[in-house]
C-alpha positions in Angstrom: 193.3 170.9 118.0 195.4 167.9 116.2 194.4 165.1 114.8 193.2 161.4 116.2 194.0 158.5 114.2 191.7 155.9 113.4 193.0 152.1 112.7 191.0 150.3 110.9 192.7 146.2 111.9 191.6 146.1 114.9 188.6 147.1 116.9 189.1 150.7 118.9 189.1 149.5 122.4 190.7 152.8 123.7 190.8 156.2 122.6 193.0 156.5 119.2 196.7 157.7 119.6 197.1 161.5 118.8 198.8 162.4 116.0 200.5 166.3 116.3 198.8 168.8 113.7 202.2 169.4 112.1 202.3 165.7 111.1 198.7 166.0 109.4 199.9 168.6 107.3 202.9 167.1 105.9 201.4 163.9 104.9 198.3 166.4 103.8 200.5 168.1 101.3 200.7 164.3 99.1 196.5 164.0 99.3 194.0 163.9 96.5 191.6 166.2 98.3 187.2 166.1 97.9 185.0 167.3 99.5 182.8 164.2 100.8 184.0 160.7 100.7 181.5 157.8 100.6 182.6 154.1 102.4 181.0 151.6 101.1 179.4 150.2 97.4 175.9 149.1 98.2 172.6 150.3 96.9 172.6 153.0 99.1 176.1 154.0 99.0 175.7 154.6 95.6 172.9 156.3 95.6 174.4 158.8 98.2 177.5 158.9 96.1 175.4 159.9 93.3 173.0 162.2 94.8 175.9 164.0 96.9 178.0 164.7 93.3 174.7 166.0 91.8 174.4 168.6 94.3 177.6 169.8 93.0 180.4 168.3 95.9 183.6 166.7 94.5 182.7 163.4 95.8 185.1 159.8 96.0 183.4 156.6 97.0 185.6 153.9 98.3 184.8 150.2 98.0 186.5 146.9 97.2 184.3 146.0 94.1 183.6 149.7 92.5 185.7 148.1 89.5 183.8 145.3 89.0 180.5 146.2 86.6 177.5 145.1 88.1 175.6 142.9 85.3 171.9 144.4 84.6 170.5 141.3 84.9 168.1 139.9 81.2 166.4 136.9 80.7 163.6 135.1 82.2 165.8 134.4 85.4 165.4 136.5 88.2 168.3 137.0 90.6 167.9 135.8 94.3 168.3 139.4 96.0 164.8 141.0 95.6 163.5 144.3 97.1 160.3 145.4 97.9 160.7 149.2 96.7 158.5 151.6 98.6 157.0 154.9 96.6 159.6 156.9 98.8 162.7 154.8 97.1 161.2 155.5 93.8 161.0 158.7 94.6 164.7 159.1 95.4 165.3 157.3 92.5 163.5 159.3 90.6 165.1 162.8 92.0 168.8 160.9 90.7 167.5 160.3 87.0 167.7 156.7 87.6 164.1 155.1 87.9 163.5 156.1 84.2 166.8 154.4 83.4 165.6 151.4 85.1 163.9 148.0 83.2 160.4 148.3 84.1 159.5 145.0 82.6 161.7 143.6 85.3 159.8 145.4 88.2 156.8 144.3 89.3 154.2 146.4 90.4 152.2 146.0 94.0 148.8 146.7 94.4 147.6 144.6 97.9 148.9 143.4 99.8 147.7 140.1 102.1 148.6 138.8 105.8 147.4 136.0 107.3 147.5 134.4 111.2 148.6 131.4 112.4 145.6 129.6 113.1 144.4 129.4 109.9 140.9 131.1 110.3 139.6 133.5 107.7 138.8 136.1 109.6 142.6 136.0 111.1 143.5 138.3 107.9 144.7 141.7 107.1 144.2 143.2 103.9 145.7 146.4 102.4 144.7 147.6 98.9 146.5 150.8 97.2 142.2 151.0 95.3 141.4 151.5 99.4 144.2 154.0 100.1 143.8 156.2 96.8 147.3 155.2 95.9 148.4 154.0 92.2 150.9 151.2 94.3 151.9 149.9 97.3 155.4 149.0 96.5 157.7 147.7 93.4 159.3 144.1 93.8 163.1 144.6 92.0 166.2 142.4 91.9 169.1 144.4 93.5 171.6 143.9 90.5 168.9 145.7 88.5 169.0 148.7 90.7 172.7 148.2 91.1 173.5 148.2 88.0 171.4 151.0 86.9 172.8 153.0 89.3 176.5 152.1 88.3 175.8 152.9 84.9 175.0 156.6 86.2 177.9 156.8 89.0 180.1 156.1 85.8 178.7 159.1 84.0 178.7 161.8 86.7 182.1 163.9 86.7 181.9 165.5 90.2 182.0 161.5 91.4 185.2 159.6 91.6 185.5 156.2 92.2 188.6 154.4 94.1 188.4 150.6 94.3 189.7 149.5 97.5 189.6 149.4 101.7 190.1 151.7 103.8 193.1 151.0 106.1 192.8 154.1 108.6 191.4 157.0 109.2 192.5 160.5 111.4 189.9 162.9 112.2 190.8 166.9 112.3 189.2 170.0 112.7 188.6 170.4 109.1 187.9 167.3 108.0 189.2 163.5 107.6 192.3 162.1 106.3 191.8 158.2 104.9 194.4 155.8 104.0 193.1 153.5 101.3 194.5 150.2 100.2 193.6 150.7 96.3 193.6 147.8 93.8 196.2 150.0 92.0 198.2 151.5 94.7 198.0 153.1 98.3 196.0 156.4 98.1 195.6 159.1 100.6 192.5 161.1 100.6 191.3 164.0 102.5 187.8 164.9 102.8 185.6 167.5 104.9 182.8 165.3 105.6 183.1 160.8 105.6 179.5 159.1 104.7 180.0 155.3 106.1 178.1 153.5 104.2 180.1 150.1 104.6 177.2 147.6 105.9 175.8 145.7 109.5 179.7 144.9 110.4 180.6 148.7 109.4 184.4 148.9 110.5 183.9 152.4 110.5 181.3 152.4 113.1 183.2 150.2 115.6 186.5 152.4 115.1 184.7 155.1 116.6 183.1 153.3 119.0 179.6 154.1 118.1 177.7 151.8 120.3 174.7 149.4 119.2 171.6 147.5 120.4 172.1 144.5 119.0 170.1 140.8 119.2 170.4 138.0 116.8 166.9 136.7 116.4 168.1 132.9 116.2 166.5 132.5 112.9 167.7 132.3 108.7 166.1 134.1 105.8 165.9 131.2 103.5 165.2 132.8 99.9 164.0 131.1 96.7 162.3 131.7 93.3 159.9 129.9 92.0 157.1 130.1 89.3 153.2 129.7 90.4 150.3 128.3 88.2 147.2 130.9 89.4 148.2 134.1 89.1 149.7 136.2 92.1 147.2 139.2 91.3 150.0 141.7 91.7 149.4 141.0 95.4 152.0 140.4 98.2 151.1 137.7 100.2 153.0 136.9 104.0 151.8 133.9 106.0 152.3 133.6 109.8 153.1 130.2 110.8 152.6 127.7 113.9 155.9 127.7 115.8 157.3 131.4 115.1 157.9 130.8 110.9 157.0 133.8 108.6 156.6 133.0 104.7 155.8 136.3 102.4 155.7 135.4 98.6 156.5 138.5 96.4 155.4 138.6 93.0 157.4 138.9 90.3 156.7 140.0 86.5 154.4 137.0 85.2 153.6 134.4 87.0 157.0 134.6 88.9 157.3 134.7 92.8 160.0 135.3 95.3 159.7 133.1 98.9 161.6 134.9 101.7 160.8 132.5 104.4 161.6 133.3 108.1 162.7 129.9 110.2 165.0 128.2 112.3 169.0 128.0 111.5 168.2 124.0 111.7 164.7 123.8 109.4 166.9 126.4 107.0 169.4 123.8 107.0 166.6 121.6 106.0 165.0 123.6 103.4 168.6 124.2 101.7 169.0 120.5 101.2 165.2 119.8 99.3 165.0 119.1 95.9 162.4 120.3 93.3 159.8 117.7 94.4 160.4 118.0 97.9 160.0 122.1 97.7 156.6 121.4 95.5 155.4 118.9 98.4 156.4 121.4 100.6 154.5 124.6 99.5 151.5 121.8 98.9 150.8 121.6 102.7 152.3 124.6 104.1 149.4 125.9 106.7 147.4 123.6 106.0 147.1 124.0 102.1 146.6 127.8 101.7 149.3 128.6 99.8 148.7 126.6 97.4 145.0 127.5 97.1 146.2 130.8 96.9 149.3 130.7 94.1 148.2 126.9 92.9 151.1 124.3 92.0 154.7 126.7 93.2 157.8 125.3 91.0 161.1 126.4 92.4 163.1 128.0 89.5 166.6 128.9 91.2 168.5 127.8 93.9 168.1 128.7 97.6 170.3 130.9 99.4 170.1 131.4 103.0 171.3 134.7 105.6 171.1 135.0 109.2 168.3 137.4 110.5 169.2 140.2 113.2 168.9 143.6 114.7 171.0 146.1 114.9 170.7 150.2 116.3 173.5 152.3 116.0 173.2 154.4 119.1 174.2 158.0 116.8 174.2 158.6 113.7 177.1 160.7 113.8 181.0 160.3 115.4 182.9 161.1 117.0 180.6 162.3 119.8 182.6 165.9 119.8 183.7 166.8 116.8 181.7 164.5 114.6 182.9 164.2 110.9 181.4 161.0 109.8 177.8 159.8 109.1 176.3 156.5 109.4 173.4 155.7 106.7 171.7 152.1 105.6 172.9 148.8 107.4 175.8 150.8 109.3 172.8 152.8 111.1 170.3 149.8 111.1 169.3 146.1 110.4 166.4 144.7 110.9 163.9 141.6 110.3 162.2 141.3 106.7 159.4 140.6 108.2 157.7 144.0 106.8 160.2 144.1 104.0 161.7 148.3 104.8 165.1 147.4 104.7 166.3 149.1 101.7 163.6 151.8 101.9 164.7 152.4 105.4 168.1 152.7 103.9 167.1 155.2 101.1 165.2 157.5 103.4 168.4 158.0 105.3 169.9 159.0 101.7 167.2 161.5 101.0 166.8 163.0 104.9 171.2 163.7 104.3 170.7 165.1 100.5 168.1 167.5 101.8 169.8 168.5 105.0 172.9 169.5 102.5 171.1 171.2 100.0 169.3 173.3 102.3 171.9 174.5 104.6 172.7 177.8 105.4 175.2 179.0 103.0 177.7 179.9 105.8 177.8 176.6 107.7 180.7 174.0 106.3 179.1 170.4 105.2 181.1 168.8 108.6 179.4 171.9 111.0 177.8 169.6 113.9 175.0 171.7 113.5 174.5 170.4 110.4 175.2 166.8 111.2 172.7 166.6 114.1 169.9 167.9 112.1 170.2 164.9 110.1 170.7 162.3 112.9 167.1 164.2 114.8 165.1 163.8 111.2 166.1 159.8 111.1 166.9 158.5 114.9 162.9 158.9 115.4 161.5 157.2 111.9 164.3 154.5 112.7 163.7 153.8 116.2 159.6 153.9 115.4 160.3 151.4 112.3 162.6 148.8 114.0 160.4 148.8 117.5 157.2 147.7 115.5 158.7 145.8 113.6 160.4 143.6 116.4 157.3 143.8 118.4 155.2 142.1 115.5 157.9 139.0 115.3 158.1 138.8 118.8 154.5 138.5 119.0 154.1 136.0 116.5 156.7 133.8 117.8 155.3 133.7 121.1 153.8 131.0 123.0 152.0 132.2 125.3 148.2 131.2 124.5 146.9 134.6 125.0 149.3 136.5 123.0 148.3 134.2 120.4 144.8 134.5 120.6 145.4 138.2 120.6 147.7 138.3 117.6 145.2 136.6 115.4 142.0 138.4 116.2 144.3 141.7 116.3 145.1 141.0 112.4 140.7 140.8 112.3 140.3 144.0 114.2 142.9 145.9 112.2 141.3 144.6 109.0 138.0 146.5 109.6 139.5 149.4 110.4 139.6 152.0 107.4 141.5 154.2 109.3 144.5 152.3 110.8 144.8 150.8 107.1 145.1 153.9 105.7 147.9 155.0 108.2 149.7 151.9 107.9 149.8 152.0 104.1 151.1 155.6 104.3 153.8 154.1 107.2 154.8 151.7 104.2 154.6 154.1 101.3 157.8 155.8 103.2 157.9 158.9 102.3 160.5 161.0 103.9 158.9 164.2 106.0 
């Protein structure tokens, strides 16, 4: 069996040219050589590069800003990419060292967590308190330069983890493993490694190259994101609003009276809310559905600038590629994307990390880390969480964008029903906990 090459400058619209086995070897004979090579320099891709080097693999990650040191962010500003960090990323964390290494003045614990309906009706409310589950949190609200930047400091300390800054150019796929051609800051760079984690984000090159197909919908709406400070206190409480017309506003708290909008809308009203000053944003929050926010959080002062991303969805169809000989794994945003709306992106992310460490560390000692066996034990244990996670998840916007009059007379009093329900609390809580089984 030879080799199939992989270009990486344009999209793979036919099966890649074959490259003869001799022709490998020669250009084999001038490789660095590991044992897993990690594309992409994200959250998770580091924490897979870490967690992978920890179990003892020579492992090189690959990304075009690995030389550039990720500030730890200080002060009383907070960065505008926050995470809502389930128990289940803390405890990944945790199993790399690095949750003790991280600030905890600058995370800020969860305890409830409050939904409300469109219509504005009291009993159009969903409550979920960690005091009712017989959990210590919900979740941990983080800026992603904090856990970045933590997790850097620990990538730079591990020595079975090499770091190449740099894109990959191409790739060629063999029977024992994958040759990559990397266009380094320093110079070219050919690597060869038994087993490829792509880790390179929604647009993952990697992914389209080998034609991994995806279920895919834009959702038509921005993520508009903004900090601000609030005058009652936020409780330690997570608080999302459903508004008329399809819009979703959660505030997440923040250490002190700090919160952080993530506010679902329309590319043209984001448009909007991009341009508002500081009394335009106070006026704003003022009569936003019809004055409960403000009852809720009192006076909300913007204290940053707002940023704006497009919201979508996106399923790779495998998890693994190519279909017959796979070599390469797709984890985070190469393997999903999806609304905020329930805030699991990261998390969902993370359990992919910690379903691949533990399919690794307990293989069978005489299967290779690239035996398909191996690989599609990984892509069984997360293809079900995922597809499970990103259904409900596009159900519940759906269904609170809709106009039909019964759907929304159903969404609201659903909110009601699942509120008095001790049991279907409890299950969603330990849904959002996101522990890995």
């Amino acid at each position: 069996m030879g080799w199939f090459r992989y270009h990486l400058v344009m999209p793979l619209k036919h099966p890649p040219s074959h490259v003869s086995s001799g022709q490998a070897e020669e250009s084999a004979s001038h490789l660095r050589q590991c044992d897993i090579a990690v594309v992409g320099g994200g959250i998770v891709g580091k924490a897979c590069a870490l967690g992978l080097a920890q179990l003892g693999f020579d492992v090189v990650q690959i990304a075009p800003d690995l030389d550039r040191i990720t500030p730890i962010p200080t002060g009383d500003t907070w960065a505008q990419r926050i995470y809502a960090l389930s128990p289940g990323t803390r405890n990944v964390l945790q199993d790399l060292q690095v949750w003790e290494a991280i600030d905890q003045t600058r995370l800020q614990v969860v305890r409830d967590m409050r939904i409300f309906g469109d219509r504005g009706e009291s009993t159009d409310a969903l409550h979920l308190s960690a005091f009712e589950a017989g959990a210590p949190q919900l979740a941990w609200i983080g800026e992603s330069d904090l856990i970045e930047g933590t997790l850097d400091q620990a990538c730079r300390f591990q020595t079975k983890l090499a770091r190449i800054a740099g894109s990959l150019d191409n790739f060629f796929i063999g029977p024992e493993g994958v040759l990559l051609e990397i266009s380094s800051t320093h110079a070219p760079v050919r690597l060869k490694a038994k087993l490829v984690i792509a880790a390179d984000g929604a647009r993952s090159p990697m992914r389209s190259m080998l034609d991994i197909k995806t279920s895919a919908q834009s959702y038509e709406q921005h993520a508009v994101v903004l900090n601000c400070v609030c005058s009652h206190p936020h409780l330690e409480t997570a608080s999302q609003w459903f508004l008329p017309g399809g819009d979703i506003v959660a505030m997440l708290p923040l250490p002190g009276k700090g919160v952080s909008m993530v506010w679902s809308t329309s590319s043209e009203n984001a448009t909007r809310l991009l341009s508002l000053d500081t009394d335009a944003w106070q006026a704003e929050f003022a009569t936003m559905h019809d004055g409960s926010i403000a009852k809720t959080l009192g006076k909300v002062v913007p204290h940053s600038t707002a940023a704006s991303f497009p919201l979508r969805l996106i399923r790779a169809e495998r998890l693994i590629g190519p279909s017959l000989d796979p070599k390469v794994v797709l984890i985070g945003d190469a393997a999903h994307v999806m609304h905020p709306l329930a805030g699991q992106g990261l998390n969902l992310g993370m359990r992919d990390v910690a379903a691949l460490l533990r399919v690794i560390q307990e293989k069978e000692s005489f299967r290779a880390i690239y035996d398909p066996v191996l690989l599609r034990r990984y892509e069984r244990a997360r293809q079900g969480d995922t597809a499970t996670i990103l259904w409900v998840t596009d159900r519940l916007k759906k269904l609170f964008t809709s106009d039909n009059p019964l759907e929304k007379k159903l969404r609201n009093w659903g909110l009601g029903l699942v509120n008095r329900s001790h049991l279907i609390k409890r299950h969603l809580i330990k849904e959002a906990l996101g522990e890995v089984s």
